[in-house]
C-alpha positions in Angstrom: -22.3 -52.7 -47.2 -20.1 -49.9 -45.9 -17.9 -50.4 -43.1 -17.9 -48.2 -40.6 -14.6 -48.8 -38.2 -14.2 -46.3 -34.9 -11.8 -43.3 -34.7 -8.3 -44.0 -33.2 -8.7 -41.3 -30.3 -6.3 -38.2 -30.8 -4.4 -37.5 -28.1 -4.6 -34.1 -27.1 -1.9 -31.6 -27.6 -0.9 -31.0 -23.7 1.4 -27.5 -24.7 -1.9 -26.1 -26.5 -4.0 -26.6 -23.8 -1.4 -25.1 -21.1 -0.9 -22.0 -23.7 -4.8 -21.2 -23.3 -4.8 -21.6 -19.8 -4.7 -17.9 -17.7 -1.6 -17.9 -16.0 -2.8 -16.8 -12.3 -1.7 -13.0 -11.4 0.2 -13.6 -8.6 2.4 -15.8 -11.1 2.9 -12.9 -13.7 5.5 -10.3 -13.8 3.8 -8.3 -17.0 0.7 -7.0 -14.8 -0.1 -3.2 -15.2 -1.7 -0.7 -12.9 -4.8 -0.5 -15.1 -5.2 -4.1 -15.0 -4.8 -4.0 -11.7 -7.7 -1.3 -10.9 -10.2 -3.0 -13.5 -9.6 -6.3 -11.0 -11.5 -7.8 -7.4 -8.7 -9.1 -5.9 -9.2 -10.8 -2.4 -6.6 -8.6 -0.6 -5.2 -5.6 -1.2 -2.1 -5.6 -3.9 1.0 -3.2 -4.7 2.9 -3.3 -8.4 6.8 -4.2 -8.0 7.7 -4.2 -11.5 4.6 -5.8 -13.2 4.8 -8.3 -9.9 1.4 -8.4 -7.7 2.6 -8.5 -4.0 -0.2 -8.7 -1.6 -0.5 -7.1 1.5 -2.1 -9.4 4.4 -2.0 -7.3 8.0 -2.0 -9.4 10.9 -4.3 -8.6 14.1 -1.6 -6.2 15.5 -0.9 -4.5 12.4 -4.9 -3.7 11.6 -5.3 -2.5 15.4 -2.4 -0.1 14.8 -3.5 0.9 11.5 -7.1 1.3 12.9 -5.8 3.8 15.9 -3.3 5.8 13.7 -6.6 6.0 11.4 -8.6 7.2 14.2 -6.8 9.9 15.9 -5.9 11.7 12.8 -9.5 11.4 11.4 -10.5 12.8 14.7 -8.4 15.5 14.5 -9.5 16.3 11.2 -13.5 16.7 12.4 -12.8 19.6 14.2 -9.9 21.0 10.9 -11.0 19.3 7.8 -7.8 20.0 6.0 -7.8 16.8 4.1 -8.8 13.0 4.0 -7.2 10.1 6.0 -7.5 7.2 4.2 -6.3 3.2 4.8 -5.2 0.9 2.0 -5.5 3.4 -0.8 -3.1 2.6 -4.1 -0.7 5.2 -5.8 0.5 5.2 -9.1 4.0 7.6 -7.8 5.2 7.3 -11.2 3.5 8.6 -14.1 6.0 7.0 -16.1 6.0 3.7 -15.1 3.0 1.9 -15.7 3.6 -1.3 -13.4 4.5 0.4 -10.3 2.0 1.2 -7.4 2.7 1.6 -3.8 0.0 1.2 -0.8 0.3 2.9 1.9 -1.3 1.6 5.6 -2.7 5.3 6.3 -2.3 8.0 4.6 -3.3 11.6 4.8 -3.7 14.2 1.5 -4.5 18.2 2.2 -7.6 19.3 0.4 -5.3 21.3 -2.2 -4.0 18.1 -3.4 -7.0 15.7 -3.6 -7.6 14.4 -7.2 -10.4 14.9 -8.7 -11.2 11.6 -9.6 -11.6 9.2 -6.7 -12.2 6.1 -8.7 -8.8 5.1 -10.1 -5.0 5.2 -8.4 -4.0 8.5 -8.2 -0.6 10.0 -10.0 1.1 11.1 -7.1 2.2 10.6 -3.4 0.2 11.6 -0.1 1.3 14.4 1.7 1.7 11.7 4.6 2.4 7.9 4.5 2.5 5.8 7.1 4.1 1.5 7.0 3.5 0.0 9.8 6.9 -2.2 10.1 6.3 -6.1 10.7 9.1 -8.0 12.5 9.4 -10.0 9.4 9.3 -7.1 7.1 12.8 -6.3 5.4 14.1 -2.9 6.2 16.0 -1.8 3.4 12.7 -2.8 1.5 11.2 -0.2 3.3 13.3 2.2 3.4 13.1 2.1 -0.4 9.4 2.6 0.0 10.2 5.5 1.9 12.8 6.7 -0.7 10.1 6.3 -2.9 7.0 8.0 -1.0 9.6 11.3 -0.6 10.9 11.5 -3.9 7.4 11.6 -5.6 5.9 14.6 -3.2 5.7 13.6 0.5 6.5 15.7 3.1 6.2 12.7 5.8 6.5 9.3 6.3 6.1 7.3 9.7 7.4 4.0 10.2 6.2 2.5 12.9 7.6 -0.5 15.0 5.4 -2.3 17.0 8.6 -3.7 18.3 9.7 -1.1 19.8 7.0 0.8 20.0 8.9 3.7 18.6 7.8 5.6 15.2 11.0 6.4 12.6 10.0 9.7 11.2 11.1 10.3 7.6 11.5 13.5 5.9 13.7 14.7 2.4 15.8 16.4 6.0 16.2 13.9 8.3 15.0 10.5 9.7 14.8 10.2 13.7 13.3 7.8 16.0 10.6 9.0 18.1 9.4 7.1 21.4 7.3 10.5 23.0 4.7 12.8 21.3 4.0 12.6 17.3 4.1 15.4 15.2 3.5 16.1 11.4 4.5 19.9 11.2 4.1 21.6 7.7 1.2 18.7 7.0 -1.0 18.5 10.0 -0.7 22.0 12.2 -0.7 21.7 15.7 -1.4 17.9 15.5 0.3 15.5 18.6 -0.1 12.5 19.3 1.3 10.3 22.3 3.4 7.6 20.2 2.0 4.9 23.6 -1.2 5.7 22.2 -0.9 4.6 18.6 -0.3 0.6 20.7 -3.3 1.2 22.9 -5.3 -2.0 23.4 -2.6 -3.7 20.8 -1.6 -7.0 22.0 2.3 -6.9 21.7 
């Protein structure tokens, strides 16, 4: 009669099963922008070289983005120049295929809209606007800045709910501002009361 004895279990081989595992994105440093546009991620995300940051507003900085949204889409009802636009990704290098930056508002001019609306564009608004958290690091941000400008915006705003003041930007000059708003060269004849950007804002 045959003898059948059992199998000595083979213990499984722990690095081959860690090796086929998918290492979660917000662990990589190798992600590109096209991966990043063919994924649903939960919140939006920017591309620090290949590294997935996400961006996760707070109350106050939603109700300031929602305002700053608001007034310049208002303004644009009665001169539809352009688009406003909240949380929408750049690719502001070309060359650089794990970089994207996310703006809090922006605004582009009709002359420079893409003309496809489905993936990142290749290029910078005309205006960007960060809405600076106390935690946020500035030279960070200034770099963002550095960045917006150098790749084709006329503007940038920071503003500082802090403060309530609004650091304009320009390739010219950065100066605070604490009274009436103005985007000259991008949105003609537009003002806004800098108070009114923190209206109904809990500070």
């Amino acid at each position: 009669m045959e003898q059948i004895t059992a199998k000595t279990p083979i213990a499984p081989n722990l690095s081959d099963i860690a090796a086929k595992e998918p290492i979660p994105i917000e662990e990589r440093d190798d992600v590109t922008v096209d991966e990043l546009e063919r994924l649903s991620l939960p919140y939006p995300a920017e591309l620090y070289n290949g590294k997935v940051v996400f961006k996760m507003p707070n109350l106050v900085h939603a109700a300031i983005q929602a305002n700053m949204a608001k007034k310049i889409g208002v303004y644009l009802d009665s001169r539809p120049i352009g688009i406003v636009a909240t949380e929408a990704n750049f690719r502001l290098w070309s060359d650089r295929p794990d970089e994207s930056r996310i703006p809090d508002v922006c605004f582009i001019s009709n002359d420079r809209l893409p003309e496809d609306w489905y993936h990142f564009p290749t290029m910078a608004p005309d205006l960007a606007i960060e809405i600076v958290s106390p935690d946020d690091n500035f030279m960070s941000v200034m770099e963002k800045v550095d960045a917006y400008l150098q790749q084709g915006a006329k503007i940038v705003w920071l503003v500082f709910s802090s403060t309530r003041e609004v650091l304009v930007c320009t390739s010219e000059e950065k100066r605070s501002v604490r009274d009436i708003l103005r985007a000259p060269g991008v949105l003609p004849d537009f003002e806004l009361p800098v108070q009114e950007i923190f209206k109904g804002v809990k500070l």
